[in-house]
BADO-45749 format. One record per residue (C-alpha): x, y, z; residue in one letter; residue number from 1. Coordinates in steps of 0.5 Angstrom, whole numbers. Example, Ala and Ser with C-alpha at 12.3 -4.5 7.8 and 13.67 -1.06 7.14 Angstrom:
<sites>
+-------+-------+-------+-----+-----+
!     x !     y !     z ! res !   n !
+-------+-------+-------+-----+-----+
!    25 !    -9 !    16 !   A !   1 !
!    27 !    -2 !    14 !   S !   2 !
+-------+-------+-------+-----+-----+
</sites>
This chain:
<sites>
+-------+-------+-------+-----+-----+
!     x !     y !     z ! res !   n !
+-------+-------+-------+-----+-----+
!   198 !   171 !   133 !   X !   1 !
!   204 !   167 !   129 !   X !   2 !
!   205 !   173 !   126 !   X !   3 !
!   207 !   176 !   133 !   X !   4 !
!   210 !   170 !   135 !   X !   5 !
!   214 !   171 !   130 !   X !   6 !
!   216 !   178 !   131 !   X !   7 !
!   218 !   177 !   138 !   X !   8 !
!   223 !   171 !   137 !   X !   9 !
!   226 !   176 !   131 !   X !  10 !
!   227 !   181 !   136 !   X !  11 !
!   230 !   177 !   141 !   X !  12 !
!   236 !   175 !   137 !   X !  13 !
!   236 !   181 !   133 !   X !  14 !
!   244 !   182 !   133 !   X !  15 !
!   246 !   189 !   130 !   X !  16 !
!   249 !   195 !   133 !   X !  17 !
!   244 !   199 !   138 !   X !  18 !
!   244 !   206 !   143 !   X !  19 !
!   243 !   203 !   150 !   X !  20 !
!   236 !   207 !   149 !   X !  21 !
!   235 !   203 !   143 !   X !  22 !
!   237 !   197 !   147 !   X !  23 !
!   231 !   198 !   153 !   X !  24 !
!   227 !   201 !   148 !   X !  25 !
!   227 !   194 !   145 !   X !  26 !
!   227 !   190 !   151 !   X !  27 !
!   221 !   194 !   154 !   X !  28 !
!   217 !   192 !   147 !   X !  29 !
!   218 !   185 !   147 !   X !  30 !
!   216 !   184 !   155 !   X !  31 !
!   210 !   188 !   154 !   X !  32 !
!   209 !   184 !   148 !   X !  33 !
!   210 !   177 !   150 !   X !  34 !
!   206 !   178 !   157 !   X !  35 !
!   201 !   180 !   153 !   X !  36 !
!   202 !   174 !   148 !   X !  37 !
!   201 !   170 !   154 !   X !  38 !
!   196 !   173 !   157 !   X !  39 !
!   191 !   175 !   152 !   X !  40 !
!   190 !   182 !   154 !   X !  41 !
!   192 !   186 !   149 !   X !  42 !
!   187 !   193 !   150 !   X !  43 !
!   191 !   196 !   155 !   X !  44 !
!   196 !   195 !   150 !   X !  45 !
!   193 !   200 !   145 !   X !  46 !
!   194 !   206 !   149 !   X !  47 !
!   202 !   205 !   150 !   X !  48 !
!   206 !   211 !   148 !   X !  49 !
!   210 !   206 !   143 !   X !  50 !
!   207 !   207 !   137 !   X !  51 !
!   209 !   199 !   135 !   X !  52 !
!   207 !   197 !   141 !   X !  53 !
!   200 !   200 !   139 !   X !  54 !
!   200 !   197 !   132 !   X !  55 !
!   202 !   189 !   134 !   X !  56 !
!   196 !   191 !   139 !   X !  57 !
!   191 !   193 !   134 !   X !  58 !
!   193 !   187 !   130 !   X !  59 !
!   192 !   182 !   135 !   X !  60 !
!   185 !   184 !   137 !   X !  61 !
!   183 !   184 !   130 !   X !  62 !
!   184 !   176 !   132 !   X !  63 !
!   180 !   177 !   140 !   X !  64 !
!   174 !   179 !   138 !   X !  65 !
!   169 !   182 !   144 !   X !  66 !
!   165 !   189 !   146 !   X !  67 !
!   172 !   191 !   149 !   X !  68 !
!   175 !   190 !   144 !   X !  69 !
!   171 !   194 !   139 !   X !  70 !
!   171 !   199 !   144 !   X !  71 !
!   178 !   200 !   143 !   X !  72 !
!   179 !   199 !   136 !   X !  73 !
!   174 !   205 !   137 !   X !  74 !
!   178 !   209 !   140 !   X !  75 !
!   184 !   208 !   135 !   X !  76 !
!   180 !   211 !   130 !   X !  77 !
!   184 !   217 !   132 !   X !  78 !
!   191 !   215 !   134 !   X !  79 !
!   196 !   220 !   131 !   X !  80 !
!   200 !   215 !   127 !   X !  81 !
!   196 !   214 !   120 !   X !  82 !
!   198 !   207 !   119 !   X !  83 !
!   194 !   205 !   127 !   X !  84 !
!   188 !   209 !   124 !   X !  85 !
!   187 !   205 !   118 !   X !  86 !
!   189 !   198 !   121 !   X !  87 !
!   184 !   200 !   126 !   X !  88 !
!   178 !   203 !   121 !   X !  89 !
!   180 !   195 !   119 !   X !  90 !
!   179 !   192 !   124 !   X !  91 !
!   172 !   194 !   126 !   X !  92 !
!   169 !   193 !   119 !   X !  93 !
!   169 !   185 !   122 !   X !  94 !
!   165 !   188 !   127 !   X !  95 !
!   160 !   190 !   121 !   X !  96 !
!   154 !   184 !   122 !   X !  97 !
!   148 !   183 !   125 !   X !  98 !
!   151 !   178 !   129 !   X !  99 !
!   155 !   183 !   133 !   X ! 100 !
!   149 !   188 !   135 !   X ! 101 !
!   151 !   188 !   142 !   X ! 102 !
!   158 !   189 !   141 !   X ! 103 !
!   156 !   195 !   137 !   X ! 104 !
!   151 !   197 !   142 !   X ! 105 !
!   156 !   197 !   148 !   X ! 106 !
!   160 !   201 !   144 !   X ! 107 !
!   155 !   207 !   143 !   X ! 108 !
!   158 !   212 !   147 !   X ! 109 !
!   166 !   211 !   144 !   X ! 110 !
!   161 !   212 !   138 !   X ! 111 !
!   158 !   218 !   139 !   X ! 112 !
!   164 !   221 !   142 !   X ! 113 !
!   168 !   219 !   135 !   X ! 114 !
!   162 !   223 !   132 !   X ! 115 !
!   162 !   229 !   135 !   X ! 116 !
!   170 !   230 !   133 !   X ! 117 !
!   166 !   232 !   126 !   X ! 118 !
!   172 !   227 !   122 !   X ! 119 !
!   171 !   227 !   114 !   X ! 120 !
!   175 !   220 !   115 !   X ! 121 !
!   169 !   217 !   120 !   X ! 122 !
!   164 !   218 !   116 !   X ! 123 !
!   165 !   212 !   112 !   X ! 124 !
!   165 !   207 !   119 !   X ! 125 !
!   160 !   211 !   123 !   X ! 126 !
!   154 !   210 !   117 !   X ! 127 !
!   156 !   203 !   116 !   X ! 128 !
!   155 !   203 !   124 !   X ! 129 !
!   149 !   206 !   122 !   X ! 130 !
!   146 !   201 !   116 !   X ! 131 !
!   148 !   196 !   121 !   X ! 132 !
!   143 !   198 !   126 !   X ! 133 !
!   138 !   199 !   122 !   X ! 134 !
!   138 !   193 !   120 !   X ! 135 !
!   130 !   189 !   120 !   X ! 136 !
!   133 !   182 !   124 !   X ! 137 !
!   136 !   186 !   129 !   X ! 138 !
!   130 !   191 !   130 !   X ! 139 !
!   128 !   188 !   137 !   X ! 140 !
!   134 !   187 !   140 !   X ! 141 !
!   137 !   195 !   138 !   X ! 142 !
!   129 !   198 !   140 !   X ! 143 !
!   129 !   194 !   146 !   X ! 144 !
!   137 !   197 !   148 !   X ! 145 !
!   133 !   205 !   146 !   X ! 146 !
!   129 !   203 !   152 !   X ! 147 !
!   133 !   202 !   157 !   X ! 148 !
!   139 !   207 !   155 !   X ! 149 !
!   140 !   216 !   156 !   X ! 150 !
!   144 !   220 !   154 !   X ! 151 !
!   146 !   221 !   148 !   X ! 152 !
!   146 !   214 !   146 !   X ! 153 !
!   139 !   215 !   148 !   X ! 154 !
!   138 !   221 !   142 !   X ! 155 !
!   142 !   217 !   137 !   X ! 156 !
!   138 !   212 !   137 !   X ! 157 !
!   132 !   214 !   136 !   X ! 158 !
!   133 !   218 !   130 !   X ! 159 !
!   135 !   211 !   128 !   X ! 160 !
!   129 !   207 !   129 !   X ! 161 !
!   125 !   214 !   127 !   X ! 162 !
!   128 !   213 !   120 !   X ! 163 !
!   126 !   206 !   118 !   X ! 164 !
!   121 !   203 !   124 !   X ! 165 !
!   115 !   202 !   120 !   X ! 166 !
!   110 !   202 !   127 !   X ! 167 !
!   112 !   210 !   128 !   X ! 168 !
!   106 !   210 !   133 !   X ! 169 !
!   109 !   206 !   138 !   X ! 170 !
!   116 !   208 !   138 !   X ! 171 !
!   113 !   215 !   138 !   X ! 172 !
!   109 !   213 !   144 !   X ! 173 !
!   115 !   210 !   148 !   X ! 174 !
!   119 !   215 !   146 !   X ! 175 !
!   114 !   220 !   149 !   X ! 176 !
!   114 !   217 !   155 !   X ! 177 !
!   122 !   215 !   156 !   X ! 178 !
!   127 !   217 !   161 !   X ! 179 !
!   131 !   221 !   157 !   X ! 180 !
!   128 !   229 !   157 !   X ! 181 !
!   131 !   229 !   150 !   X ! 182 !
!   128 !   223 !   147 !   X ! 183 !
!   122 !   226 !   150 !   X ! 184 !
!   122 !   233 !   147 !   X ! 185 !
!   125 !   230 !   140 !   X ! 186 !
!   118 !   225 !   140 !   X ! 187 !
!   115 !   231 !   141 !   X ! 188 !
!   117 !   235 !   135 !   X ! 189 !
!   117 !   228 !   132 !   X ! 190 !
!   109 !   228 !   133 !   X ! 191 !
!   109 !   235 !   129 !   X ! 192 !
!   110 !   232 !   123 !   X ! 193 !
!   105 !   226 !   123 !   X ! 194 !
!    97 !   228 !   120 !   X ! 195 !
!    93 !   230 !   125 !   X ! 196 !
!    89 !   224 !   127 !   X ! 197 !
!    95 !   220 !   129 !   X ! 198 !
!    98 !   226 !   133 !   X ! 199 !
!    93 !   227 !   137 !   X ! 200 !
!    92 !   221 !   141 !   X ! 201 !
!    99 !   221 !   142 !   X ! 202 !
!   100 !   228 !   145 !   X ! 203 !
!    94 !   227 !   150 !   X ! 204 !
!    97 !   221 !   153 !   X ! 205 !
!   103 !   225 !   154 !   X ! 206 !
!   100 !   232 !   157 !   X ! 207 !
!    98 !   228 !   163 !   X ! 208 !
!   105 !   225 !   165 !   X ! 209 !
!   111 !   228 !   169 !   X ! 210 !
!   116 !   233 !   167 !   X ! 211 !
!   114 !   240 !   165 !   X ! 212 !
!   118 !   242 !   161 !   X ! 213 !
!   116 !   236 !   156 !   X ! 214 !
!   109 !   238 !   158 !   X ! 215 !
!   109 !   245 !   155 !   X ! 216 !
!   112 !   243 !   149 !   X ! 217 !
!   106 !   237 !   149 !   X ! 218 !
!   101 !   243 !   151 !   X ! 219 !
!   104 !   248 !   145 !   X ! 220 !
!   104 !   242 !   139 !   X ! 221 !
!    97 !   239 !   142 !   X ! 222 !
!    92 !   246 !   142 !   X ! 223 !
!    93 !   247 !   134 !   X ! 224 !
!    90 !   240 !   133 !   X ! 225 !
!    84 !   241 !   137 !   X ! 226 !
!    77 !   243 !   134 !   X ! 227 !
!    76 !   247 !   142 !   X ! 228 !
!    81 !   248 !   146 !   X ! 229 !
!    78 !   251 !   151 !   X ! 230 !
!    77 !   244 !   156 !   X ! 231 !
!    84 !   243 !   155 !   X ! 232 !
!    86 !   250 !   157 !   X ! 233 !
!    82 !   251 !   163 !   X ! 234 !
!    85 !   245 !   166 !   X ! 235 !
!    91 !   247 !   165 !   X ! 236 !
!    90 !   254 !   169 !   X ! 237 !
!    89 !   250 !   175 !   X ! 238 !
!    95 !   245 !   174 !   X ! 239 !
!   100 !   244 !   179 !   X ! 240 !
!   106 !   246 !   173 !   X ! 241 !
!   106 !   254 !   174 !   X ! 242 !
!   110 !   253 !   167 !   X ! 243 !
!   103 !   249 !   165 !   X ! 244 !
!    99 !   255 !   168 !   X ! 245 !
!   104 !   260 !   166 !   X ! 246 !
!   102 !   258 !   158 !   X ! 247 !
!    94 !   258 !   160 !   X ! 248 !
!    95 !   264 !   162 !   X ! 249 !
!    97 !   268 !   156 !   X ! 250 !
!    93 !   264 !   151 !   X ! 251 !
!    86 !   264 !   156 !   X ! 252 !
!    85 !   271 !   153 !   X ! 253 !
!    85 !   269 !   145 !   X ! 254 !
!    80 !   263 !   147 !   X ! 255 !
!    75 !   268 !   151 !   X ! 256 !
!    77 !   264 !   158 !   X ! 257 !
!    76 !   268 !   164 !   X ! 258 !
!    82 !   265 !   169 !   X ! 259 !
!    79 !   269 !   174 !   X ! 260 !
!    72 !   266 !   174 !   X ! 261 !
!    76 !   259 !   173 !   X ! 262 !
!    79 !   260 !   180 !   X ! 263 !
!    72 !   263 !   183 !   X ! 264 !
!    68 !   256 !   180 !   X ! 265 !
!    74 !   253 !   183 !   X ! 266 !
!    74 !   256 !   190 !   X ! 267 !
!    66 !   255 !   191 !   X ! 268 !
!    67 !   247 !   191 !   X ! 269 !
!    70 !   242 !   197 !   X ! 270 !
!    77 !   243 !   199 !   X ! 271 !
!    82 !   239 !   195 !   X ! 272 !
!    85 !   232 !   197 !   X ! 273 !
!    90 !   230 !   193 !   X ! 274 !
!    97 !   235 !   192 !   X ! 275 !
!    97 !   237 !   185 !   X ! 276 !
!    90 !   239 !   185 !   X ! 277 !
!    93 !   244 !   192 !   X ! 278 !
!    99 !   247 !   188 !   X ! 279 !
!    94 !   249 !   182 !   X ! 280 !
!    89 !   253 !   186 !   X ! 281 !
!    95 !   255 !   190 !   X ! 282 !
!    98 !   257 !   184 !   X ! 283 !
!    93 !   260 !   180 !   X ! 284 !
!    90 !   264 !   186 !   X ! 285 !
!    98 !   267 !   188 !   X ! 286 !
!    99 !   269 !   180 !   X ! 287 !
!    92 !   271 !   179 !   X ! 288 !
!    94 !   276 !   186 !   X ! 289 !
!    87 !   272 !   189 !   X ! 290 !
!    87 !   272 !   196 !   X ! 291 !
!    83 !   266 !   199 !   X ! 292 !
!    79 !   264 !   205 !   X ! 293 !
!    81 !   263 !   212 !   X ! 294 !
!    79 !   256 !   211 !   X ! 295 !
!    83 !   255 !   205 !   X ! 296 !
!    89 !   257 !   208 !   X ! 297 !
!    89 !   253 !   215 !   X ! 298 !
!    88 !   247 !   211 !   X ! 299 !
!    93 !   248 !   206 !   X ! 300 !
!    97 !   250 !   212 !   X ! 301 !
!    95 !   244 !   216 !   X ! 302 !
!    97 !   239 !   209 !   X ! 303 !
!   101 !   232 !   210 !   X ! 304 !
!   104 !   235 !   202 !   X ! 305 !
!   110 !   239 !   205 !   X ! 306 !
!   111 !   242 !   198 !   X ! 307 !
!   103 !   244 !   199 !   X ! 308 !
!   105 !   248 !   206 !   X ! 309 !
!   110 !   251 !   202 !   X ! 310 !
!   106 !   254 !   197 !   X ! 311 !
!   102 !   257 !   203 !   X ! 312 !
!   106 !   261 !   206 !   X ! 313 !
!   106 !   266 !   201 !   X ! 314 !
!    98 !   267 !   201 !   X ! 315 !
!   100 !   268 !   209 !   X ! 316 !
!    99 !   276 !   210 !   X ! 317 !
!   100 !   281 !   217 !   X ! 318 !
!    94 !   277 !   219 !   X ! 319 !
!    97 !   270 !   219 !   X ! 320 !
!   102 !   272 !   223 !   X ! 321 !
!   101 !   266 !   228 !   X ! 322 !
!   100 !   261 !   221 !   X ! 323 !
!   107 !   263 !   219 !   X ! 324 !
!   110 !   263 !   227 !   X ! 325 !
!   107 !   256 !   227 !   X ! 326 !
!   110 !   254 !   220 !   X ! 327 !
!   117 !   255 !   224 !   X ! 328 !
!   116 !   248 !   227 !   X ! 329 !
!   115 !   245 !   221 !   X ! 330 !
!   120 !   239 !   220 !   X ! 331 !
!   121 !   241 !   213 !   X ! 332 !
!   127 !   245 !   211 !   X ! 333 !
!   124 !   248 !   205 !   X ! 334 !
!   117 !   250 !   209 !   X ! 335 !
!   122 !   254 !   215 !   X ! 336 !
!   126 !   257 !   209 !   X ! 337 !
!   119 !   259 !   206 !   X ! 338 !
!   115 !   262 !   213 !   X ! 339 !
!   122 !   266 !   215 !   X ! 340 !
!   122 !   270 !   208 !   X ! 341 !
!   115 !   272 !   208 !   X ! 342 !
!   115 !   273 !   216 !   X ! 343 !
!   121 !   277 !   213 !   X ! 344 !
!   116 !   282 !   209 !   X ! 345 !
!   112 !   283 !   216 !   X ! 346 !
!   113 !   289 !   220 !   X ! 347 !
!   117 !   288 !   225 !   X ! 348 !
!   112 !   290 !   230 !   X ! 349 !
!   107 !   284 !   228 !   X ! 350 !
!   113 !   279 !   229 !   X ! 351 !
!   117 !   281 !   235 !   X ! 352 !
!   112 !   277 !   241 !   X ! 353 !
!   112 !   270 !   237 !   X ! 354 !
!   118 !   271 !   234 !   X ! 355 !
!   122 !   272 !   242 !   X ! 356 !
!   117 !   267 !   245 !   X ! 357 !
!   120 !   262 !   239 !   X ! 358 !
!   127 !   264 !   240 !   X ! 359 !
!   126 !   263 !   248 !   X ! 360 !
!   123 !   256 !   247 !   X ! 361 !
!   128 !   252 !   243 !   X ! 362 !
!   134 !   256 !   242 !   X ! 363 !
!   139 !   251 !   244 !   X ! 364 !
!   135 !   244 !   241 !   X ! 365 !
!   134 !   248 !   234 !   X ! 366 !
!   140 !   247 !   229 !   X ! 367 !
!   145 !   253 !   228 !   X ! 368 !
!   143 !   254 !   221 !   X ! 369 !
!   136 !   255 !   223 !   X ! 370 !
!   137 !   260 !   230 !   X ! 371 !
!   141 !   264 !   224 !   X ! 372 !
!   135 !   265 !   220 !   X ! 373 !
!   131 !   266 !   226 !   X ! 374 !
!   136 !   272 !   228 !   X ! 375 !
!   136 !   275 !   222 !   X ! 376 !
!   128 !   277 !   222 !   X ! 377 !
!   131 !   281 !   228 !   X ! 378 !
!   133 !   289 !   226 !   X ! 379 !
!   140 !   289 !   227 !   X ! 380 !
!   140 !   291 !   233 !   X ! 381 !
!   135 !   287 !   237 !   X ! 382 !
!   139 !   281 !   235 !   X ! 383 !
!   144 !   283 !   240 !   X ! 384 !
!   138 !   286 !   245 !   X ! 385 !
!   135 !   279 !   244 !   X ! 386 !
!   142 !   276 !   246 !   X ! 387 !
!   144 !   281 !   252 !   X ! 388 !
!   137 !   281 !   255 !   X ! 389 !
!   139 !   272 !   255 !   X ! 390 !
!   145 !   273 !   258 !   X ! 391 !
!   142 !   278 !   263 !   X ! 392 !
!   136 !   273 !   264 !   X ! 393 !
!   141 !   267 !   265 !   X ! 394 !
!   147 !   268 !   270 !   X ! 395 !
!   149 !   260 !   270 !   X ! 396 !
!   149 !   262 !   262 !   X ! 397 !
!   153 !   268 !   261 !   X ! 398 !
!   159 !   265 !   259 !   X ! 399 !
!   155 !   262 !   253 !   X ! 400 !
!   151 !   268 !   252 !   X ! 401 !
!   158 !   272 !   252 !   X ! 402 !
!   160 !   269 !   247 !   X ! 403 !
!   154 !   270 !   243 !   X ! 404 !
!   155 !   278 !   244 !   X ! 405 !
!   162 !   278 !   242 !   X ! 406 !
!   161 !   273 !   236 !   X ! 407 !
!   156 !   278 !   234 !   X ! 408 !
!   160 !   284 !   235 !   X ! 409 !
!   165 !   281 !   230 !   X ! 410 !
!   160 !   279 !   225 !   X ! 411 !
!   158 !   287 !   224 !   X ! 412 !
!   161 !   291 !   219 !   X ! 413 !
!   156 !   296 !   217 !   X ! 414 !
!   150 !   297 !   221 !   X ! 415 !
!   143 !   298 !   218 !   X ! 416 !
!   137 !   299 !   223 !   X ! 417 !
!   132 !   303 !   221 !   X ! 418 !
!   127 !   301 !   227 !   X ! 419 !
!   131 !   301 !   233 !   X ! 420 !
!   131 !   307 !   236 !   X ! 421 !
!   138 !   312 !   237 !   X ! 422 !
!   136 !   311 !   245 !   X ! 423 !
!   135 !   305 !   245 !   X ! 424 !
!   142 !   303 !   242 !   X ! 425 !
!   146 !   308 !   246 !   X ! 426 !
!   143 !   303 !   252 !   X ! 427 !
!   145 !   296 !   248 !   X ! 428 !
!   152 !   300 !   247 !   X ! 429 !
!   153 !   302 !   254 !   X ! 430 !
!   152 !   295 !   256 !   X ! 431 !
!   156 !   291 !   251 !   X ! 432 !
!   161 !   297 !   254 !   X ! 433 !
!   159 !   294 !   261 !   X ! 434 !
!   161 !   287 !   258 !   X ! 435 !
!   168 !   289 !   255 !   X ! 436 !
!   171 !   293 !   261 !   X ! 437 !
!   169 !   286 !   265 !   X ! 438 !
!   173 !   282 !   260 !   X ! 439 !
!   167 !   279 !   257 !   X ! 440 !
!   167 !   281 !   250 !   X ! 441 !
!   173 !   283 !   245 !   X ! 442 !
!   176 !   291 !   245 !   X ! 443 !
!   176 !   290 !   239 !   X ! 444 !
!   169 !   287 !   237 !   X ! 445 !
!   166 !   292 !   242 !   X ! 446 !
!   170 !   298 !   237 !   X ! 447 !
!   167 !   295 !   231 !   X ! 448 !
!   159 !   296 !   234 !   X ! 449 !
!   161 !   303 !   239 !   X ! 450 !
!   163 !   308 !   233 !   X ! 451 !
+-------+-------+-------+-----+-----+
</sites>
């Protein structure tokens, strides 16, 4: 700081000849400087566009030492001007004791982004980082920052603690079950390297908790372990992860097990309670193409797990139509959108009534979204004879119907109804001619339909 000091009181009564932007060059650095002096806040600093002003900055901090402050010297590392760089690369190396664990393990993202740049001249500082970490009298503190952290920070260390923690089991356990995906899938790998009978507790523990994409990995590393892998395939084929299932599917046939008969055992006991257990026999009867029993399918139906209800839909054929009518009412979006793209498979002869009735009922409660999708069951030229029959119904309504007709007559470009009689649309286009010639509905949105 006396240093700085000094510097400032030079510059202020340095007295040789300079250009004026020289002059405001010199009057902005010692204002920043000696504001900064003051204040003590030389990070912002560190970033200016004035070279000098970054190298006084990185100096001071040296003297300033915090988390931020590495942070910032961290960044220096790849400034353009050698010298910062190396003042930098200085700096830092104070921070290199097991008495800054938690600067260091603040500044794990700057870190991580310094090595992704792949800088011959970073490896120095990033392996000493590294050895630092690693170090025995600071293990608990950096295990216990592994838990809590994501991301790539997340990854790093835990190839570091892998490295030289001495109870690999129980890192290996927590890392099975950490929030971090990645850390979950390299724990996986990890395990693959152990002797069988450590692994092997490890790997059934984590095949039961969530994530499917972990549990696959789980699933794949864990059956060359087992004596008998039969139990553990046959409990996946009725598992509610269809990845899960998918897997049991392909190898039930080189374990001699019947995925049909898995099914049928399964179908002869009592109705399922809880929702994973609904979704696996859902699952396993929809890919195995198994149709299941009324009974089953009012109850899944009928289910409190909308992801269950969902899941039913596609069991629902042309005889459930009133299942998948009633589906229509169901509160959760994703099972309306399910009912509506299996009732989009049915003729239209088998949804017409309850469809029509659906329309009629609620048509001005239910929201713009689902009216839509609601019309687009109809061929294209009954959605505007639903629409003409309303407004010829509702003659206290038919400037709102009007509007309908008219908004569907600018909405098609290229009609495709193969179910819609010739006869039939020569009278839907006679009378949406009636509703021209009254003003009702565009000349031009009436062209777009009656060629």
């Amino acid at each position: 700081m006396l240093s700085i000091r000094g510097w400032l009181t030079r510059l202020k009564n340095h007295e040789a000849p300079v250009t004026q932007w020289e002059a405001q060059r010199r009057e902005e650095a010692a204002r920043l400087l000696g504001n900064a002096e003051e204040s003590g806040d030389w990070i912002a600093l560190t970033t200016h566009y004035n070279g000098f002003i970054r190298e006084v900055a990185v100096r001071a901090l040296r003297d300033q030492p915090s988390p931020e402050a590495l942070a910032a010297l961290i960044d220096r590392l790849n400034d353009w001007v050698p010298q910062i760089r190396e003042l930098a690369a200085e700096s830092l190396n104070h921070y290199l004791s097991p008495s800054y664990v938690q600067a260091l393990l603040f500044v794990l993202e700057p870190l991580m982004a310094l090595a992704s740049r792949q800088r011959a001249d970073h490896g120095p500082t990033l392996m000493a980082v590294r050895k630092v970490l690693q170090t025995a009298e600071i293990h608990d503190d950096v295990y216990a920052n592994f838990l809590a952290r994501q991301s790539s920070p997340a990854r790093y260390l835990f190839t570091l603690l892998l490295e030289k923690d001495v109870d690999t089991q129980t890192l290996l356990r927590d890392s099975l079950a950490h929030r971090e995906l990645t850390v979950r899938l390299a724990a996986v790998a990890a395990c693959q390297g152990l002797p069988a009978a450590q692994a092997l507790p490890l790997l059934r523990e984590a095949l039961f908790r969530p994530g499917a994409k972990v549990r696959v990995c789980v699933m794949r590393a864990l059956l060359p372990l087992l004596e008998n892998p039969q139990p553990v395939l046959r409990t996946a084929l009725l598992d509610d992860s269809r990845s899960i299932r998918t897997l049991a599917l392909w190898l039930a046939p080189k374990h001699d097990i019947d995925a049909r008969a898995i099914l049928a055992e399964r179908l002869t006991q009592g109705l399922p309670t809880a929702k994973r257990d609904w979704l696996g026999v859902l699952g396993l009867a929809a890919e195995l193409d198994v149709e299941l029993e009324h009974r089953w399918l009012t109850a899944a139906a009928r289910s409190n797990y909308p992801s269950v209800r969902q899941a039913t839909m596609t069991h629902l054929g042309e005889g459930q139509s009133v299942e998948l009518l009633s589906a229509l009412d169901d509160l959760s979006s994703t099972v309306f959108l399910a009912a509506v793209a299996q009732l989009n498979k049915h003729s239209w002869a088998s949804v017409k009534t309850g469809l029509d009735a659906k329309l009629d009922k609620d048509w001005h409660e239910l929201s713009e979204k689902r009216r839509h999708a609601l019309m687009r069951l109809r061929p294209q030229w009954q959605q505007v004879a639903y629409l003409l029959a309303r407004l010829t119904a509702e003659p206290a309504a038919q400037t709102l119907w009007a509007k309908r007709v008219d908004l569907w007559c600018e909405e098609q470009y290229q009609i495709v109804d193969p179910v819609t009689s010739r006869a039939e649309r020569g009278k839907l286009i006679e009378q949406l001619r009636d509703l021209t010639s009254k003003g009702l509905i565009s000349s031009a949105n009436f062209a777009r339909v009656s060629d």
